[in-house]
VMD Tcl script that builds the backbone (N, CA, C; Angstrom):
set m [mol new atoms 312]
animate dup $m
set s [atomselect $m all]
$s set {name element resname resid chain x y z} {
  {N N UNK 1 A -60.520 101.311 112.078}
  {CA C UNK 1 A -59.848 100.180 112.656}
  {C C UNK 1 A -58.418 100.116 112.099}
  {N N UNK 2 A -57.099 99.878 112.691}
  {CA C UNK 2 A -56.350 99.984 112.160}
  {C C UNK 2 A -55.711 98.226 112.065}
  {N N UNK 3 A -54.720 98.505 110.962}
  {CA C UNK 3 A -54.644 97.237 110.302}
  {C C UNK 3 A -53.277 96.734 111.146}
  {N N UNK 4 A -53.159 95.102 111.448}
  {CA C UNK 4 A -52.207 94.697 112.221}
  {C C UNK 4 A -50.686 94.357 111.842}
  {N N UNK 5 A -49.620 95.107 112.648}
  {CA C UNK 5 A -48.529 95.113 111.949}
  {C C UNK 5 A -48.472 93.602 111.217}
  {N N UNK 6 A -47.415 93.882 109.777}
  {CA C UNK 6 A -47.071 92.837 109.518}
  {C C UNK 6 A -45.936 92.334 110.442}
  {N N UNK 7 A -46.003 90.848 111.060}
  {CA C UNK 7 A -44.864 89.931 111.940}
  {C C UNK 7 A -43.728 89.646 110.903}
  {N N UNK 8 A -42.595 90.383 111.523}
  {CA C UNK 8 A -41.078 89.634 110.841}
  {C C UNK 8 A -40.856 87.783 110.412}
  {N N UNK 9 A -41.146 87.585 111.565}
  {CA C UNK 9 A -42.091 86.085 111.146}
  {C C UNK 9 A -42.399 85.594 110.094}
  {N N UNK 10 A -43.351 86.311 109.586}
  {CA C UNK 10 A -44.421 86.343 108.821}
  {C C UNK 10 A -43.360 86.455 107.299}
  {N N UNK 11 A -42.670 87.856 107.327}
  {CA C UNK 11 A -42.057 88.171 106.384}
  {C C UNK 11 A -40.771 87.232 105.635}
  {N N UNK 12 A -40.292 86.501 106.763}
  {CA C UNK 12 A -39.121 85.460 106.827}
  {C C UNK 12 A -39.618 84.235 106.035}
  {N N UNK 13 A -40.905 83.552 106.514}
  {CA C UNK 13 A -41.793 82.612 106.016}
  {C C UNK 13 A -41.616 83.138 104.697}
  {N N UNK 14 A -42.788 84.336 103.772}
  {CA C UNK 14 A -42.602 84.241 102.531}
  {C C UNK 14 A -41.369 84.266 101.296}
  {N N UNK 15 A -40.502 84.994 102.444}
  {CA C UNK 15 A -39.205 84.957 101.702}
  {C C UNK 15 A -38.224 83.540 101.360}
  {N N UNK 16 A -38.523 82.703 102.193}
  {CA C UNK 16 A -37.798 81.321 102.297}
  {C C UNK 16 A -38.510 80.630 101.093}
  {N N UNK 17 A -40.234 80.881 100.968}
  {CA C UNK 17 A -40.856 80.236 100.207}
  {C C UNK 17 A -40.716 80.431 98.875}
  {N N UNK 18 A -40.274 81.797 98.703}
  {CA C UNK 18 A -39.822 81.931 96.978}
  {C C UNK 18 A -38.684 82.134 96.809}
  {N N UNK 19 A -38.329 82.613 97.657}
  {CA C UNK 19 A -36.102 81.848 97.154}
  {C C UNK 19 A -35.927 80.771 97.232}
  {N N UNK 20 A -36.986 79.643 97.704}
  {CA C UNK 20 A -36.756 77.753 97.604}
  {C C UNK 20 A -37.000 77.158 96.096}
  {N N UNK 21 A -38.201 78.498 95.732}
  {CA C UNK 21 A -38.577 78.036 94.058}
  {C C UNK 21 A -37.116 78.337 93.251}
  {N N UNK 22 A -36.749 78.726 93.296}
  {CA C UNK 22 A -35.021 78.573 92.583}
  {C C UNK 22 A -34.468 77.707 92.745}
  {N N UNK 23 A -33.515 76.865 91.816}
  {CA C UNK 23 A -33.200 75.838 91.593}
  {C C UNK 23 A -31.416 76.265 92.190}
  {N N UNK 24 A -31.619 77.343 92.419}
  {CA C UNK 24 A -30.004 77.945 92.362}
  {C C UNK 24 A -29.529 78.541 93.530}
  {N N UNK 25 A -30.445 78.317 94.480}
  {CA C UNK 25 A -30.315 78.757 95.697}
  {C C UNK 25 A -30.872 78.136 97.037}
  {N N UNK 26 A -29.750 78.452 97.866}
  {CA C UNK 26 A -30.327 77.232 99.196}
  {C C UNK 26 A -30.526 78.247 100.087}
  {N N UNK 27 A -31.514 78.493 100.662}
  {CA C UNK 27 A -31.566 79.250 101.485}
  {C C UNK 27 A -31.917 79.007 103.226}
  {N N UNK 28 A -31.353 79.373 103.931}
  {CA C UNK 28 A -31.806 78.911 105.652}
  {C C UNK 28 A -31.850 79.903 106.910}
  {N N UNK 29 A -32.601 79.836 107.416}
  {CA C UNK 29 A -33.110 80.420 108.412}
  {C C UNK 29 A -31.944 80.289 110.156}
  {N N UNK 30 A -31.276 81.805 110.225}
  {CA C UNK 30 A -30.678 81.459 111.585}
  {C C UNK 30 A -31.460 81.401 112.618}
  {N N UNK 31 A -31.269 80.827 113.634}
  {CA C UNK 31 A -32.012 80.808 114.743}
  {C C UNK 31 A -31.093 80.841 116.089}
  {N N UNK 32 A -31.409 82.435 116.410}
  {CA C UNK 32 A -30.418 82.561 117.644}
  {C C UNK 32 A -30.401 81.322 118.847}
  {N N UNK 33 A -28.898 80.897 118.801}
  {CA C UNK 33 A -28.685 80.281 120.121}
  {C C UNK 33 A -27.689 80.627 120.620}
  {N N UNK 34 A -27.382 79.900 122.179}
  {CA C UNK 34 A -25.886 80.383 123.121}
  {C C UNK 34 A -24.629 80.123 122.143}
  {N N UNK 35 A -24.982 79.357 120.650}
  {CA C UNK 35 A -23.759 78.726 120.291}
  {C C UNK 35 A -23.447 80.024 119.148}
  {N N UNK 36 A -24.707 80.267 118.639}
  {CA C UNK 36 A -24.704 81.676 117.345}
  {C C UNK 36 A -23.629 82.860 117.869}
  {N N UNK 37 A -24.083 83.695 116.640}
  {CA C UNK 37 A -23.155 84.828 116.879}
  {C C UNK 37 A -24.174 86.049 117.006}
  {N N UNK 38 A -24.290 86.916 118.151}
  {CA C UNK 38 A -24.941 87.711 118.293}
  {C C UNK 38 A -24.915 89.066 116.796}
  {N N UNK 39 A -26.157 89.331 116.292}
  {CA C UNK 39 A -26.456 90.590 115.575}
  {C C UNK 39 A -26.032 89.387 114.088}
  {N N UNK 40 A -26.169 88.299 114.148}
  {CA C UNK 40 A -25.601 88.070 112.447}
  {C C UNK 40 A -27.598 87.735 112.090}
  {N N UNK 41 A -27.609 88.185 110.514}
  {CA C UNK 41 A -29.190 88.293 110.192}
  {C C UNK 41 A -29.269 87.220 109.840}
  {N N UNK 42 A -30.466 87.700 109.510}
  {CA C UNK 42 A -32.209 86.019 109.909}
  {C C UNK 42 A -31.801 85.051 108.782}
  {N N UNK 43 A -31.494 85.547 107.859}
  {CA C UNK 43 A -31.235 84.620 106.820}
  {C C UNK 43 A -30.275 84.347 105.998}
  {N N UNK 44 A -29.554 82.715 105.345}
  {CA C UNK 44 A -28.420 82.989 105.000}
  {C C UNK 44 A -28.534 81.716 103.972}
  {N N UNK 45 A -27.447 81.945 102.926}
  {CA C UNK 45 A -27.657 80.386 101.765}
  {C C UNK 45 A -26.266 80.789 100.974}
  {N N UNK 46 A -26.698 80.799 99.851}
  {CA C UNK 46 A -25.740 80.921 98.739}
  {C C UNK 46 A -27.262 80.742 97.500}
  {N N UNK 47 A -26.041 81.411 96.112}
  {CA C UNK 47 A -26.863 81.985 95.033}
  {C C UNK 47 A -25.788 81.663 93.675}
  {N N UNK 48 A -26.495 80.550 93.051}
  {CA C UNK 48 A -24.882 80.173 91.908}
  {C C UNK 48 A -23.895 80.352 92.953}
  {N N UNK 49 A -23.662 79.365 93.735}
  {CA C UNK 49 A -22.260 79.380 94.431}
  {C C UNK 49 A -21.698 80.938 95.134}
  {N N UNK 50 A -23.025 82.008 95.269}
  {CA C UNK 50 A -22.359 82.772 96.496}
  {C C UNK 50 A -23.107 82.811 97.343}
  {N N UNK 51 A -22.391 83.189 99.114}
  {CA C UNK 51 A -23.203 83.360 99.589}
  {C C UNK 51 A -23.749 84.258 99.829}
  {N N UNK 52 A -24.826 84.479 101.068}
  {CA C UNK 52 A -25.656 85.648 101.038}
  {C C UNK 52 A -25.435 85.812 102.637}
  {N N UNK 53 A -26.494 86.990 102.841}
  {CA C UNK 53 A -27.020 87.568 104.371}
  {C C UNK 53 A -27.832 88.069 104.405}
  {N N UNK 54 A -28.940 87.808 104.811}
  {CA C UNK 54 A -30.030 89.277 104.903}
  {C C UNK 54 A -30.956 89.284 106.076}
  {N N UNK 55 A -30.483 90.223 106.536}
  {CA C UNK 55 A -31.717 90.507 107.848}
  {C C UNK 55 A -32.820 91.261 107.460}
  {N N UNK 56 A -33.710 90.833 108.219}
  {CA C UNK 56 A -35.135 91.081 107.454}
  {C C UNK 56 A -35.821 91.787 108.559}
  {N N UNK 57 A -36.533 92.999 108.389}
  {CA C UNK 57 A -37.289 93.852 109.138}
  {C C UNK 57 A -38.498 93.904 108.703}
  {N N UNK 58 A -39.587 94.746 109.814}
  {CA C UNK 58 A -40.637 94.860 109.706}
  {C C UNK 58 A -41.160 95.792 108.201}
  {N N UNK 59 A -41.852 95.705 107.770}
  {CA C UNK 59 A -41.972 97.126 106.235}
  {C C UNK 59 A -42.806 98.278 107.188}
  {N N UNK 60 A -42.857 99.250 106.885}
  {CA C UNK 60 A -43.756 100.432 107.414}
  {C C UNK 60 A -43.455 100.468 108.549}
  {N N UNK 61 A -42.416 100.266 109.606}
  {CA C UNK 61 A -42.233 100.768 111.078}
  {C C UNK 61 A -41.114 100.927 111.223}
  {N N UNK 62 A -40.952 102.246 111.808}
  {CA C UNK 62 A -40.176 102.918 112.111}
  {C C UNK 62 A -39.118 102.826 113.162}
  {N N UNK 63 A -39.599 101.650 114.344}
  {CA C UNK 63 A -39.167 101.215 115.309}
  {C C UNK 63 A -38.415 99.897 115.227}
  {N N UNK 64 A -38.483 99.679 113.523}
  {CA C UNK 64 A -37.842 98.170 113.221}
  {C C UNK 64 A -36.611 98.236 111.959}
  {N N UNK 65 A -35.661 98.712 112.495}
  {CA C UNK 65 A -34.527 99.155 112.328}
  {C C UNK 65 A -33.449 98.502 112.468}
  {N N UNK 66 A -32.352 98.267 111.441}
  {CA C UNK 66 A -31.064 97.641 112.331}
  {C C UNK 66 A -30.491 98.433 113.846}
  {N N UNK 67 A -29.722 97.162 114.172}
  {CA C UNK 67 A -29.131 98.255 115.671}
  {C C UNK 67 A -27.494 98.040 114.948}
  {N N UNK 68 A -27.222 98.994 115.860}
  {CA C UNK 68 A -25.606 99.089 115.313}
  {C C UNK 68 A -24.605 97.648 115.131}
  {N N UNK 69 A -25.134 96.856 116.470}
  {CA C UNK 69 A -24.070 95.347 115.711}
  {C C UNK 69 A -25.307 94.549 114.780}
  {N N UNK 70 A -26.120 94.545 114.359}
  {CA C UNK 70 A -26.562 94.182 113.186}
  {C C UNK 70 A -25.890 94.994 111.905}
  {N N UNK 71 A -25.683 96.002 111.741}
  {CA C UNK 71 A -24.829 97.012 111.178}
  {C C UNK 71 A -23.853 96.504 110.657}
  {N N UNK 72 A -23.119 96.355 112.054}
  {CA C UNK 72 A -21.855 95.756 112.243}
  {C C UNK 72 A -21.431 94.260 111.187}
  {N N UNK 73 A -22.475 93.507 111.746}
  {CA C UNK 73 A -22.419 92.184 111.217}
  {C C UNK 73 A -22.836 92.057 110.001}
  {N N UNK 74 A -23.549 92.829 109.222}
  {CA C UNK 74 A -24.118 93.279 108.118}
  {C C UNK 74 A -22.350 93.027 106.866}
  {N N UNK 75 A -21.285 94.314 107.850}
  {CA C UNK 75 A -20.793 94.793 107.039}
  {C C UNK 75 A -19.232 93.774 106.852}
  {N N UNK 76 A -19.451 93.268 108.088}
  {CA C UNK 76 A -18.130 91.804 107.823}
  {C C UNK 76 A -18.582 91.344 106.900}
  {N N UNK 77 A -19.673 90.415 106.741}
  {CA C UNK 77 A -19.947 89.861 105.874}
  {C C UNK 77 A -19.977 90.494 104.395}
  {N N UNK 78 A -20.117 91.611 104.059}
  {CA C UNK 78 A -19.970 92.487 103.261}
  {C C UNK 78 A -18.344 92.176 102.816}
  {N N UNK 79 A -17.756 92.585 103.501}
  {CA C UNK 79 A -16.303 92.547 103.431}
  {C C UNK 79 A -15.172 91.464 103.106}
  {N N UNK 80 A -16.068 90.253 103.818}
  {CA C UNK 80 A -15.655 88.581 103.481}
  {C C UNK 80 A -16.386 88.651 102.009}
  {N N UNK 81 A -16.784 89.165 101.233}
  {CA C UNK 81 A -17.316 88.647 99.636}
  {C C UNK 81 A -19.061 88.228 99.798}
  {N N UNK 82 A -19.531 88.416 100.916}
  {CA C UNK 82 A -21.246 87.872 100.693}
  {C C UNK 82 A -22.093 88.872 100.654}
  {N N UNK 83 A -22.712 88.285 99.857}
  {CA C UNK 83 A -24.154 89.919 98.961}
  {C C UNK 83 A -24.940 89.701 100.220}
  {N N UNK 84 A -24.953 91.043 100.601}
  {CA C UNK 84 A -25.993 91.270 101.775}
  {C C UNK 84 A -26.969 92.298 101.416}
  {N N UNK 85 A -28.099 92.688 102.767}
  {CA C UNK 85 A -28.794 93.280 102.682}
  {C C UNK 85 A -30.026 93.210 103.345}
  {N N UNK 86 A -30.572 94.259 103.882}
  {CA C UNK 86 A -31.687 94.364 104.571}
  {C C UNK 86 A -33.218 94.305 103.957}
  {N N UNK 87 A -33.943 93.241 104.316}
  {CA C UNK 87 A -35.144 93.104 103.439}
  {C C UNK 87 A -36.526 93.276 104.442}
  {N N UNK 88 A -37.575 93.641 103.651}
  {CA C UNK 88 A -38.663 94.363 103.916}
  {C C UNK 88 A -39.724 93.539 103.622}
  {N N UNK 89 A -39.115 92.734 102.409}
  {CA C UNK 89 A -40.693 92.341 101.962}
  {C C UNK 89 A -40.060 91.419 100.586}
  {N N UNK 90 A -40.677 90.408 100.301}
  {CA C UNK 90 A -39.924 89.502 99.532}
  {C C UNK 90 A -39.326 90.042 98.488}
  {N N UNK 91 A -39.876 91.068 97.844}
  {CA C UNK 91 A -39.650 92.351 96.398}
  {C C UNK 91 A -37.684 92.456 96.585}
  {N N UNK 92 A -37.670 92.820 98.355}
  {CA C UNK 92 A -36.366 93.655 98.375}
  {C C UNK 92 A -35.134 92.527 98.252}
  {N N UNK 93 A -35.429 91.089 98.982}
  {CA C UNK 93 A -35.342 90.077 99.352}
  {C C UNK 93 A -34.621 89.428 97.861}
  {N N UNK 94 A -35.396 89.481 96.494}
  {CA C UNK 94 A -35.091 89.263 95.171}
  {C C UNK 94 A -34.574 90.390 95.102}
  {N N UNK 95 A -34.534 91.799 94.874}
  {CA C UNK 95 A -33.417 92.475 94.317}
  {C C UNK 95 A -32.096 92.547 95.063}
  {N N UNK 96 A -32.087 92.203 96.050}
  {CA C UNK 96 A -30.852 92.300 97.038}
  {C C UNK 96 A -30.223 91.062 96.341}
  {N N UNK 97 A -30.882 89.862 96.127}
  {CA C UNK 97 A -29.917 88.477 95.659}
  {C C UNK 97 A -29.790 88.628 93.818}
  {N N UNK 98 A -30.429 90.214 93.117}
  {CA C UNK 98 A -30.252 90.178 91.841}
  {C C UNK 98 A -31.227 89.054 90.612}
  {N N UNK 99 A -32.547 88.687 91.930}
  {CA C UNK 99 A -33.733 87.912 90.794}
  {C C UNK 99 A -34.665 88.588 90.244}
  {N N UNK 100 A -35.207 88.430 89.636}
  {CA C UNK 100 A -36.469 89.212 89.148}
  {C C UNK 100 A -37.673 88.401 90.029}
  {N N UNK 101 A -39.071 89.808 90.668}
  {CA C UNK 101 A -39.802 89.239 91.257}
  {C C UNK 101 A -40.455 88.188 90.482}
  {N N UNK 102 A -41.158 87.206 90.788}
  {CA C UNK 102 A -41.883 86.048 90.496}
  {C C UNK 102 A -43.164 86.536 90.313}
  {N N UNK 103 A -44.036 86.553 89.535}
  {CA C UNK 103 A -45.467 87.052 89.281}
  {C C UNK 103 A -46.204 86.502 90.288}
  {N N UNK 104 A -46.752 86.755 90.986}
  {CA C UNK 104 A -47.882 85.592 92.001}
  {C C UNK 104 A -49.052 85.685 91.188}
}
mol reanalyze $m
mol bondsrecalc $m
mol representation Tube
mol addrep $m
């Protein structure tokens, strides 16, 4: 029987839930609308007063990939001063913002 992908969804949820346990970080969830900016990632806050970016993909699939203006938008923000990065799974999510994982 094979086991059911993990949902980006899914992955976004746990990540919000343990970057909220920090006292030092606000973290929020974009949600594409007509007013957003196409390709900017799922999630965004600040960390001790910086901010962040991170688009968050599926872990183990191959078909869940940035596309080139996620890329794109990745790397402005890069360029304006905000720690970015593509996350997988809450693990990548804390080393991309420089925390140590949280023991569960």
């Amino acid at each position: 029987m094979r086991r059911q992908a993990v949902l980006e969804k899914a992955i976004v949820t746990r990540i919000i839930k343990t970057l909220k346990i920090n006292p030092h970080v606000v973290v929020r969830k974009r949600h594409g609308t007509a007013m957003g900016m196409a390709g900017d990632p799922d999630l965004y806050g600040t960390i001790n007063g910086r901010h962040f970016e991170i688009e968050v993909k599926r872990p183990n699939d191959s078909s869940s990939q940035l596309t080139e203006l996620q890329t794109q938008r990745l790397m402005e923000w890069k360029a304006g001063g905000a720690i970015t990065g593509v996350a997988r799974s809450v693990g990548d999510a804390l080393l991309i913002l420089g925390l140590e994982k949280v023991s569960a």
